[in-house]
C-alpha positions as CSV (number, residue, x, y, z in Angstrom):
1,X,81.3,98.0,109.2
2,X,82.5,94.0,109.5
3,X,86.1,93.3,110.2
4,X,85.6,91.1,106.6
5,X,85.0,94.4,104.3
6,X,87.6,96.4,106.3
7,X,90.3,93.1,105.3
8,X,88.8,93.2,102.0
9,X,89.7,96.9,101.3
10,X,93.2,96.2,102.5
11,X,93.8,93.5,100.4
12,X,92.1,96.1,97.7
13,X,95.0,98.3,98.1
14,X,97.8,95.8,97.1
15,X,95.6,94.7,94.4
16,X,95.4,98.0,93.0
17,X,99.4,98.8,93.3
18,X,99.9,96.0,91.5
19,X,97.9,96.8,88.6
20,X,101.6,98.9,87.8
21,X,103.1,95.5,87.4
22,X,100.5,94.6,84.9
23,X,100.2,97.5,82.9
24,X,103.8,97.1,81.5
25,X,104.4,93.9,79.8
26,X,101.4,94.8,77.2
27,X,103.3,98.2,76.6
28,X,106.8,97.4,76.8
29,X,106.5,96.9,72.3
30,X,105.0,100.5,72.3
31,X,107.4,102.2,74.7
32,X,110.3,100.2,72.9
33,X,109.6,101.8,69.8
34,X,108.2,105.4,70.6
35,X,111.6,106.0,73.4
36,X,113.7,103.7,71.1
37,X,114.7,101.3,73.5
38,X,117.2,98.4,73.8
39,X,116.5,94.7,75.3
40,X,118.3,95.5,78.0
41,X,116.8,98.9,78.3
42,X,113.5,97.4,78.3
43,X,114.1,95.1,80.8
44,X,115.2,98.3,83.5
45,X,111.6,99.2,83.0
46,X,110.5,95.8,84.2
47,X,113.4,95.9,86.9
48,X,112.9,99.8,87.9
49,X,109.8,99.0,89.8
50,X,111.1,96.9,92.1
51,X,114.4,98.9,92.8
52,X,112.6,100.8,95.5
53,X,111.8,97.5,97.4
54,X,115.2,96.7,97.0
55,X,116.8,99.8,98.4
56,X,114.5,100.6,101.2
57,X,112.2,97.5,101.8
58,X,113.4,97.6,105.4
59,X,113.7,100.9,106.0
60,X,110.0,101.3,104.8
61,X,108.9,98.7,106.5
62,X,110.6,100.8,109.8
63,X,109.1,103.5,108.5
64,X,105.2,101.8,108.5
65,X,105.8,100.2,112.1
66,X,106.8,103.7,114.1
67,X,104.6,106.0,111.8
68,X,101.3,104.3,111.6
69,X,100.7,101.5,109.0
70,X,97.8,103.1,107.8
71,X,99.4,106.9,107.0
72,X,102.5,104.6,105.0
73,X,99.6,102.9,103.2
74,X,97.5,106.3,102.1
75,X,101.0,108.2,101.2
76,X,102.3,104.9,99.2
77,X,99.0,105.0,97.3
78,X,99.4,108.5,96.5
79,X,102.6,108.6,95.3
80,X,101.9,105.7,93.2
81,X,99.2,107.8,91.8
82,X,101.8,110.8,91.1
83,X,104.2,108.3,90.0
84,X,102.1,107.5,87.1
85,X,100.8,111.0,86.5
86,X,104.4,112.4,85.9
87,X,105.5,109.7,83.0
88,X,102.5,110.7,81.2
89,X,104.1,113.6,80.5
90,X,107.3,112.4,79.0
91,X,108.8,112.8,76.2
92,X,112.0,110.8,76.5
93,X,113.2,107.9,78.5
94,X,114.8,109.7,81.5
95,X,111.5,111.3,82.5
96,X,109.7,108.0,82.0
97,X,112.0,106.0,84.2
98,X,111.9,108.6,86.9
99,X,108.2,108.6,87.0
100,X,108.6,104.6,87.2
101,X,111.0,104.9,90.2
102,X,108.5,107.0,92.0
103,X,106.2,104.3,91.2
104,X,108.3,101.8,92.7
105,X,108.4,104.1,96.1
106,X,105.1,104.2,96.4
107,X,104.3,100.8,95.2
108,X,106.4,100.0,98.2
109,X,105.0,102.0,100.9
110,X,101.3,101.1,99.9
111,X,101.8,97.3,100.3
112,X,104.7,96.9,103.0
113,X,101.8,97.9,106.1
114,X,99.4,95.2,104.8
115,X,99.7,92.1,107.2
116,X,100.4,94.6,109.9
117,X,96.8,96.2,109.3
118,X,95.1,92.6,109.0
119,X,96.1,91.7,112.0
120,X,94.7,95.2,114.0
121,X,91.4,94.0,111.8
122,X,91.3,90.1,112.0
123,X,91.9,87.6,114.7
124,X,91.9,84.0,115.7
125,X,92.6,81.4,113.6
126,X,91.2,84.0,110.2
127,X,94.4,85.6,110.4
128,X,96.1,82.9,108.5
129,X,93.4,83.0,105.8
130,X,93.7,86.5,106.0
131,X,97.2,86.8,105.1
132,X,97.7,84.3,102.4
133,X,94.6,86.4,100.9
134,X,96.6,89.1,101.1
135,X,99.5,87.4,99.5
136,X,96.8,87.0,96.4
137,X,97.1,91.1,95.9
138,X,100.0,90.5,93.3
139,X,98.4,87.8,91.0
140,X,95.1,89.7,91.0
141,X,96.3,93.4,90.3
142,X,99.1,92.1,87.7
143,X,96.4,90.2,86.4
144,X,94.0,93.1,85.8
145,X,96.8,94.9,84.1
146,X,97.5,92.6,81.9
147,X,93.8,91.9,80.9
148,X,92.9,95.4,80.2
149,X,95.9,97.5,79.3
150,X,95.7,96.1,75.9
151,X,92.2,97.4,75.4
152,X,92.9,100.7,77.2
153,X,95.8,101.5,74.8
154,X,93.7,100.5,71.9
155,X,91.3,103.4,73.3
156,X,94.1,106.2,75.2
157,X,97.0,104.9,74.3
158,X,99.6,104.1,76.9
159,X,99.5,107.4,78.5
160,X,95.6,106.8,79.2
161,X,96.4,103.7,80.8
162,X,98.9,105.0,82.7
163,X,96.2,108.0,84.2
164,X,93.8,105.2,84.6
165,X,96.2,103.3,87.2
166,X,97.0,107.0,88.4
167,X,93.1,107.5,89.3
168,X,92.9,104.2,90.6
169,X,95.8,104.6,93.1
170,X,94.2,108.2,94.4
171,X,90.7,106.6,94.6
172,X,91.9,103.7,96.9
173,X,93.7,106.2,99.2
174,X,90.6,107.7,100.0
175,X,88.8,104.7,100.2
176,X,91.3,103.1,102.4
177,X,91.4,106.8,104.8
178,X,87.4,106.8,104.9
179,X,87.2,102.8,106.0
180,X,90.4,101.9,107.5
181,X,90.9,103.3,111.6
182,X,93.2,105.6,112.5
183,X,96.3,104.9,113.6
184,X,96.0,104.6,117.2
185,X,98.0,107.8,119.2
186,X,101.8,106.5,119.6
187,X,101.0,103.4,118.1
188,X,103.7,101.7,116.8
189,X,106.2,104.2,117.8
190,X,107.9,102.9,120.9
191,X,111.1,101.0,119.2
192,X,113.4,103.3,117.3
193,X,113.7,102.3,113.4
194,X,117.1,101.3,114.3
195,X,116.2,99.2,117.0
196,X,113.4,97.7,114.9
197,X,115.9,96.9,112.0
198,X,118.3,95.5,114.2
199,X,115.6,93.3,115.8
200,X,114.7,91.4,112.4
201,X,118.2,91.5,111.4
202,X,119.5,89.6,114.3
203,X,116.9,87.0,113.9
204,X,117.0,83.8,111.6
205,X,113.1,83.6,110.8
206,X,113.1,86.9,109.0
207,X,116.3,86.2,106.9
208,X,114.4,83.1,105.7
209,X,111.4,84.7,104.9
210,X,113.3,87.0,102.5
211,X,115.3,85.2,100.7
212,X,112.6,82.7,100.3
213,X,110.8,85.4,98.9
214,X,113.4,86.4,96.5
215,X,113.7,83.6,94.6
216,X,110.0,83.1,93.8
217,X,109.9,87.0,93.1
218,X,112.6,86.7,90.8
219,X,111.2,83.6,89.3
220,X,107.5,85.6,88.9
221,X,108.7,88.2,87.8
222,X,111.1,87.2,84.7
223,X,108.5,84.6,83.7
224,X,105.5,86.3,83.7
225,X,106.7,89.9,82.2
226,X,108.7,88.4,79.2
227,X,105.6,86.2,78.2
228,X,103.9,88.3,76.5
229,X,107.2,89.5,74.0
230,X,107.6,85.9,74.2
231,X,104.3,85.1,72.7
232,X,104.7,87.7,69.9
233,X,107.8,86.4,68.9
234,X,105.9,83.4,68.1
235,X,103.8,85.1,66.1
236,X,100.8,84.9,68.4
237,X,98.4,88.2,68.7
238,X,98.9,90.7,71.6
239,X,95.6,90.7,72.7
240,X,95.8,87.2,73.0
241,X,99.3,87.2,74.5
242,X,98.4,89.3,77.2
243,X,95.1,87.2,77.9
244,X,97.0,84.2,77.8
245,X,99.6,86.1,80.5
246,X,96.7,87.6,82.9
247,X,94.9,84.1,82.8
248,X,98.0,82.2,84.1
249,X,99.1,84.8,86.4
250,X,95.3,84.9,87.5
251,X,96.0,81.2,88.7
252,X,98.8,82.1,90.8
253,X,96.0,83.6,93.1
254,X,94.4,79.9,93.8
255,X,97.8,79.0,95.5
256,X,98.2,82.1,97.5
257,X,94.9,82.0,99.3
258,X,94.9,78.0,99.4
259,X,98.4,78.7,101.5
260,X,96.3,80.5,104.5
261,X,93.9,77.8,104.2
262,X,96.0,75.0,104.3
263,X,98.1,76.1,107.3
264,X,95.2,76.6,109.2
265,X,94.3,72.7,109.0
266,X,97.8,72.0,109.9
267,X,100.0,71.7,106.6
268,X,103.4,72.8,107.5
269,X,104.6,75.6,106.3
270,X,108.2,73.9,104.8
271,X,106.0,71.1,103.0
272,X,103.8,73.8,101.2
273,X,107.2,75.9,99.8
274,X,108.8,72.7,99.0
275,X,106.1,71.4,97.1
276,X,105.6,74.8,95.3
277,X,109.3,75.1,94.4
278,X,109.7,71.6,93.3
279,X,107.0,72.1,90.8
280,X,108.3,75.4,89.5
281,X,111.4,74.3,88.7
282,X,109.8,71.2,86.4
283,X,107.3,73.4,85.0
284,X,109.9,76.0,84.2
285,X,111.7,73.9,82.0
286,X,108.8,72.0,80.5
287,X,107.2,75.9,79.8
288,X,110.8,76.7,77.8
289,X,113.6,74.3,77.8
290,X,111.4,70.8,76.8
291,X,110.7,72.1,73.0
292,X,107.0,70.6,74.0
293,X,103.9,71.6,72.0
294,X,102.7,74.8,72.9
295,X,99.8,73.1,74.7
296,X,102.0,71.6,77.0
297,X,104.0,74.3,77.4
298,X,101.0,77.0,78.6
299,X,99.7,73.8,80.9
300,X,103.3,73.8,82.6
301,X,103.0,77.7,83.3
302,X,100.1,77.5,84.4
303,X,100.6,74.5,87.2
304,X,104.1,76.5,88.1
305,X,102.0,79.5,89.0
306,X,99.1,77.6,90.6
307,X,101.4,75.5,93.1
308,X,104.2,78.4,93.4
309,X,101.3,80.4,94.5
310,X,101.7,78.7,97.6
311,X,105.1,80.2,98.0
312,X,103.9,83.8,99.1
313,X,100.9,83.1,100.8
314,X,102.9,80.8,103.1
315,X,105.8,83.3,103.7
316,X,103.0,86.0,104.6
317,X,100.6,83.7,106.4
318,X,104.4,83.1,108.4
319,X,105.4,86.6,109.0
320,X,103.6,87.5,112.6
321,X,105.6,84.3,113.9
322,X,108.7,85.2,112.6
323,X,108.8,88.5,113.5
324,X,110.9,89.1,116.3
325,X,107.9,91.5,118.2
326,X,104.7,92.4,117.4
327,X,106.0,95.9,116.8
328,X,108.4,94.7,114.0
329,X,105.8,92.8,111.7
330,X,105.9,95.2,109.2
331,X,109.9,95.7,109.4
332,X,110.0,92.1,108.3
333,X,107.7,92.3,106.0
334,X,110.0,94.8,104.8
335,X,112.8,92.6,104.6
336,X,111.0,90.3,102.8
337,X,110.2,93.1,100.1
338,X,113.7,94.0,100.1
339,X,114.7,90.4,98.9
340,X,112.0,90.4,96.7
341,X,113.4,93.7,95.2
342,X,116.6,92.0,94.9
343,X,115.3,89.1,92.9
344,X,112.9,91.2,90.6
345,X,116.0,94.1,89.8
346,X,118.5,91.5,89.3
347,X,116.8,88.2,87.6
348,X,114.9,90.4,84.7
349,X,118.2,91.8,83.6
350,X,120.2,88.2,83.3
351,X,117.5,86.6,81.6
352,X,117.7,89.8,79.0
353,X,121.4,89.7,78.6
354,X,121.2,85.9,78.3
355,X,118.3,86.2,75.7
356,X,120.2,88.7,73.9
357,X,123.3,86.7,73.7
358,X,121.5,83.5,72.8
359,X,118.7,84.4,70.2
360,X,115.9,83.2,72.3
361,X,114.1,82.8,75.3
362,X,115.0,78.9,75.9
363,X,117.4,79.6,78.6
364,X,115.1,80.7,80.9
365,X,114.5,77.8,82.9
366,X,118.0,77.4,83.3
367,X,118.4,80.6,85.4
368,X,114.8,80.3,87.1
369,X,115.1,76.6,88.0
370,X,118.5,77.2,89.8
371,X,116.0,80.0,92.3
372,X,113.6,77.1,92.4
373,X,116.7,75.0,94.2
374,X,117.6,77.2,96.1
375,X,113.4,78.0,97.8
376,X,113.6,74.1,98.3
377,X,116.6,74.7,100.0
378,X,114.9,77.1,102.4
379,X,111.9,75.6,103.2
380,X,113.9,72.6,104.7
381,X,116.0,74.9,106.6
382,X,112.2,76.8,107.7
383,X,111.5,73.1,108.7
384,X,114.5,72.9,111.0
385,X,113.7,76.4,112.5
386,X,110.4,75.3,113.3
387,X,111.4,72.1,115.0
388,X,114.3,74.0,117.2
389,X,111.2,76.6,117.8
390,X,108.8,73.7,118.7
391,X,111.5,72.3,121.0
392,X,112.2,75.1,123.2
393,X,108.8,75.9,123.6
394,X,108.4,72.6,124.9
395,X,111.0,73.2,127.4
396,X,109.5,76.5,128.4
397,X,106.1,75.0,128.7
398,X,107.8,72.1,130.9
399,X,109.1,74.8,133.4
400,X,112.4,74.0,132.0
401,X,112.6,70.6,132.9
């Protein structure tokens, strides 16, 4: 089988743990009224899934590297699947929030070995492509979610599209332990996971790379899981809220995989995340701060996710030459997850509260443009990295001269 399917399949799996990211925002109305929910109760659901991510991104990303990436990959799958399974059987909040945090476990573990498993399956100068394809998993699966859950509930209900994700997650397992080669004896099992975390830690590439990623997480993920309340608020249709949703979060994908591309003709990797947070802060507050037509509004959302796409297909296309080792790709990939986490758990519940206390939804580009500041920020400093790295590996080249 071609080292093209075998990528493919890998970039599958992300795809299809991320379908749990769209399935919510189309049932967050439903679950709000049959568990009797709050606002800020609501937005925990949103938040839960990424709480795993940020409490043991790098430790699961440890975990991947001295394990085997592929066994972290099949067991994250899995317990995504039983994740899913369990909340179907709820019948109040606490059970449905535990099955969601199980969820977030396994949603973790399934997409932290990724780039580490590209790069056993892809070399030369694909890898780059490779791995801003794989930052595409997110806008894809969340995508998917949010175009069919609607119909699905219409159909099952939420608890059939919650055993629909459930058989889709224990499918892909298989798929990926039929298709995807073993982890090789003692591979990836030298470093201790101390020594591993300590590595990535210690080193400023890494740090970058996850905070970088937390903003645009945290910017994502409030924007594109409120839209759909946001749209019935205005009084538009669900079905075509959540179409309206998937389709912009569906253009997110164009950026991720242009990212790979781009670096691989030589863009530099601080232009592309300036760029992209540049034009999500202006599009944020175009999208919900301008009082624009509702035209302009959608066209600013979707430019914001088409251009910040670039965001996380640069930071993953980045991650094998930040990593401090080959043997800690997926411990930063971790790290990066971890801010992520941080970003998705804590952003969601401000924007409530701040919602909440305001009547509305306006102040969102307020608290999402100030992340967008901050990931321009970074990519400058990522631009002064890369010149110090360019610099001493002149030196090193010149025989220290």
């Amino acid at each position: 089988m071609s080292f093209q399917w075998r990528a493919a399949v890998l970039v599958g799996s992300g795809v299809v743990a991320a379908l749990n990211i769209g399935k919510l925002p189309p049932a967050l109305a439903t679950l709000r009224d049959e568990f009797e929910l709050s606002l800020v109760q609501v937005s925990w659901m949103v938040a839960l899934f990424t709480l795993g991510a940020a409490l043991l991104g790098m430790a699961g990303g440890s975990i991947a590297d001295r394990v085997g990436p592929r066994r972290t990959m099949i067991s994250g799958l899995l317990l995504l699947g039983g994740g899913s399974v369990l909340a179907t059987v709820a019948h109040g909040a606490p059970l449905l929030f535990v099955g969601r945090a199980l969820e977030s476990i396994g949603f973790l573990l399934a997409v932290l070995p990724g780039p580490a498993l590209l790069r056993r399956q892809v070399g030369g100068e694909s890898l780059r492509g490779w791995l801003g394809a794989w930052g595409s998993y997110m806008p894809i699966g969340m995508s998917l979610g949010l175009f069919a859950a609607p119909a699905l509930m219409a159909a099952t209900g939420w608890r059939g599209l919650w055993l629909a994700c459930a058989v889709a997650a224990f499918g892909w397992a298989l798929l990926i332990a039929v298709m995807q080669p073993r982890d090789p004896p003692h591979a990836d099992t030298v470093q201790p996971l101390a020594a591993l975390a300590r590595a990535s830690i210690g080193s400023q590439g890494p740090w970058l790379l996850a905070l970088c990623f937390m903003c645009y997480a945290a910017q994502f993920i409030s924007i594109f899981s409120f839209l759909p309340d946001i749209y019935r608020t205005a009084g538009i249709a669900a079905q075509t809220g959540a179409s309206l949703t998937a389709l912009a979060v569906l253009v997110n994908m164009v950026g991720n995989i242009a990212a790979g591309l781009l670096m691989q003709r030589g863009f530099q990797r601080a232009t592309l995340i300036v760029a992209a947070g540049t034009t999500m802060a202006v599009g944020a507050y175009l999208a919900f701060g301008s009082g624009l037509a509702f035209g302009w509004q959608y066209a600013a959302v979707l430019a914001l996710s088409g251009v910040g796409g670039l965001i996380p297909g640069t930071l993953f296309a980045t991650v094998p030459f930040y990593a401090p080792s080959v043997a800690a790709v997926s411990t930063t990939v971790g790290m990066m997850q971890q801010g992520a986490g941080f970003g998705q758990v804590l952003m969601p519940l401000g924007i409530a509260a701040l919602a909440q206390a305001s009547g509305g939804w306006g102040s969102i580009w307020i608290a999402t443009g100030a992340a967008a500041l901050v990931t321009i920020v970074l990519g400058l400093l990522m631009h002064r990295l890369d010149q110090v790295r360019h610099r001493r590996w002149q030196v090193v080249g010149s025989g220290g001269a």
